[in-house]
N, C-alpha and C positions, 0 to 999 in steps of 0.2 A: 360186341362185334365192331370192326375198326373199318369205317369207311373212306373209300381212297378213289380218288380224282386222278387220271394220268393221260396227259394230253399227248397227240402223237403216237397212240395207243396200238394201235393198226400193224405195227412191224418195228423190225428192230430192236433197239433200245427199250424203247417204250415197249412192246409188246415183251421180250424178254422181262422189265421190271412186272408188268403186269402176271406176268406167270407166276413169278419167284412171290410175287403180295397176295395172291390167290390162295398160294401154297402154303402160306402160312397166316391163311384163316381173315384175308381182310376181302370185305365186299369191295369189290372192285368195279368202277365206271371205268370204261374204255372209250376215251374220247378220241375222235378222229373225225375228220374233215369232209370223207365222202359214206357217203352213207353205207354202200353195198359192203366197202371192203371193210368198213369199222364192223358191221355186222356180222361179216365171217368171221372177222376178230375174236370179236367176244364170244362166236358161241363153242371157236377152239380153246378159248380160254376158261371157259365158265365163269365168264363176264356179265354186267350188264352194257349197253351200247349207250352212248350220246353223242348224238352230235353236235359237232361242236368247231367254230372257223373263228381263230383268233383274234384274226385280223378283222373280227367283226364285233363290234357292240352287239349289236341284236341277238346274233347268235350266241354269243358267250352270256347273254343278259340271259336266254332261251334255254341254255344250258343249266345256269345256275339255280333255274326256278325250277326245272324236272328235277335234279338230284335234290333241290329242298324237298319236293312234294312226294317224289319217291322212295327218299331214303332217311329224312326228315333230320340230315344234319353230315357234317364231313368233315374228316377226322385229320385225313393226310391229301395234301395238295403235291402232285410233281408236274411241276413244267416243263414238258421235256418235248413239245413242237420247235422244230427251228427248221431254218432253211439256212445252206452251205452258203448262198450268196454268189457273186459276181465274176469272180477267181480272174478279175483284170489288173494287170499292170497297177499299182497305186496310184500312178500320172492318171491313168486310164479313167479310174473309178470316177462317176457322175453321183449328182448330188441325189438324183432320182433314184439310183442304184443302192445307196445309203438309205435310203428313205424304204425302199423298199425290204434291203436284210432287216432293219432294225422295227419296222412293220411286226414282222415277226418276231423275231430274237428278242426285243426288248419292248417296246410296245405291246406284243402279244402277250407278255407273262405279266407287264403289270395289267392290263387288261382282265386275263382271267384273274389273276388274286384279287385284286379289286372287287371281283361279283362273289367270289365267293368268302372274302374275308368274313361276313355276317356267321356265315354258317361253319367257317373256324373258329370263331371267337368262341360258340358255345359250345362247341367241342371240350373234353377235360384234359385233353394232353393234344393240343394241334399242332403240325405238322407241314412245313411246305421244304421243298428239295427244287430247287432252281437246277436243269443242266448247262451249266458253262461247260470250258473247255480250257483246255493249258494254253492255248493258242490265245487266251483273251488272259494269259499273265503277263503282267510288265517286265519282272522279273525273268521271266523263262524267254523270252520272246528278244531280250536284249543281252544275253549272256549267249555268245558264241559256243559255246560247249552244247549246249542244249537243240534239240533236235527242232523244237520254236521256233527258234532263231531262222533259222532256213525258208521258214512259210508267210510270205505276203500275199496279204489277204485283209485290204486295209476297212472292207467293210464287216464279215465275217470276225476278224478277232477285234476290232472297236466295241463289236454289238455283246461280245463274251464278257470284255472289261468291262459294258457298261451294266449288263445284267450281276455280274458280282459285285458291284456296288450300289447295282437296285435290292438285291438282296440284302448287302450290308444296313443299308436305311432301312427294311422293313423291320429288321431284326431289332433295333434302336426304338422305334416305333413302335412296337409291337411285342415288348416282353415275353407273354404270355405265350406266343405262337414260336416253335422250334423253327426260323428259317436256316437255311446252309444252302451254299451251291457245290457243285459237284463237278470235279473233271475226269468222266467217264475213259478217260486217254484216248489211242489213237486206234478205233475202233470198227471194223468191215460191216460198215452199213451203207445204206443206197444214199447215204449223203456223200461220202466220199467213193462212189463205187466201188466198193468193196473191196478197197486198197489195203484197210488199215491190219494193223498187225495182231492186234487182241480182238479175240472172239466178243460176241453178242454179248455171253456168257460174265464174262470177265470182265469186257463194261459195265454190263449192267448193276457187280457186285456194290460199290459205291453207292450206287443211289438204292438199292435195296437197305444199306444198311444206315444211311440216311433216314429214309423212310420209315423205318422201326425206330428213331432215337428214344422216341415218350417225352416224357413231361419232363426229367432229368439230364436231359442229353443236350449239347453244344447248340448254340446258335448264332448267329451275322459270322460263319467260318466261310472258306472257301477248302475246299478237302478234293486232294488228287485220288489218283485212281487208287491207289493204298489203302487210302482213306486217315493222309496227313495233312492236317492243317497248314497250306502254302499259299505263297500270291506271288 
């Protein structure tokens, strides 16, 4: 049995992934931030619940020792908590405002791998899936042809670029463990009020198929919504 970690678990993305990994047979943690509604999460899901605040030591440290005690080991890691961020002017953007997307966005994901890398290691095919976003490509983001190109959002896509390159280093670091990060695309969740153009559905695909790679499958990639190898 394949057990699975998925933060931001509660809706969206995260809850979509969390379905489609259910569905095919992985014990699934449903980690989310407020208790009530991670709880109705998972019992639409046929989940287990933890909570779980990234932005917290304690709590992620709190986290990490129920799923040792309770599932006594973890298989697939997806870090898929973030927050949109600031959506000011680039001029605009304050050093606090930075401080605060990247709290989450990048700080929070090294945070939880961190506590639980022990209990990936002794996993036999471990697994983590980072969600960036095309908005944190250098390349996408600087080619006028490209839809990127249009979105500033200088704290928001900084924290994308920097989590695809904390994923790059873990991958370097860490052999043994499948990391990749994922660009879900431009997708109708309560991060972007439900602007974006691709279904739950259709983001979610990517990091599902992330999620399944095994012990033989890619690692330090950054993979678009396709699920092609891009930066």
């Amino acid at each position: 049995m394949t057990t699975t970690l998925i933060t931001g678990a509660n809706k969206g993305l995260g809850f979509e992934t969390a379905r489609r990994l259910v569905e095919a047979g992985h014990t699934v943690y449903a980690g989310a931030r407020g208790v009530r509604l991670g709880e109705e999460a998972a019992a639409r899901l046929g989940a287990r619940f933890v909570q779980i605040d990234i932005t917290d030591d304690d709590s992620v440290e709190a986290a990490a020792e129920f799923v040792r005690k309770d599932a006594g080991g973890l298989d697939v890691l997806v870090n898929n908590a973030g927050i949109a961020g600031v959506f000011k002017p680039p001029g605009e953007v304050t050093g606090a405002d930075m401080r605060r997307t990247y709290e989450t966005n990048v700080f929070g994901a090294v945070r939880v791998t961190r506590a639980f890398l022990p209990l990936l290691e002794a996993s036999p095919a471990p697994v983590v899936v980072s969600v960036a976003s095309g908005l944190g490509s250098i390349a996408a983001t600087t080619d006028p042809s490209r839809v990127e190109y249009t979105v500033a959002a200088l704290d928001y896509n900084s924290s994308k670029t920097a989590l695809v390159m904390v994923n790059s280093q873990y991958a370097k670091a860490y052999p043994g463990i499948r990391f990749n990060a994922v660009d879900p695309g431009y997708t109708a969740t309560d991060l972007n009020h439900h602007t974006g153009t691709n279904t739950v559905e259709e983001g979610a695909d990517v990091i599902v198929r992330m999620a399944l790679v095994g012990a033989d499958g890619p690692t330090g990639q950054f993979f678009d919504a396709e699920g092609v190898a891009a930066w």
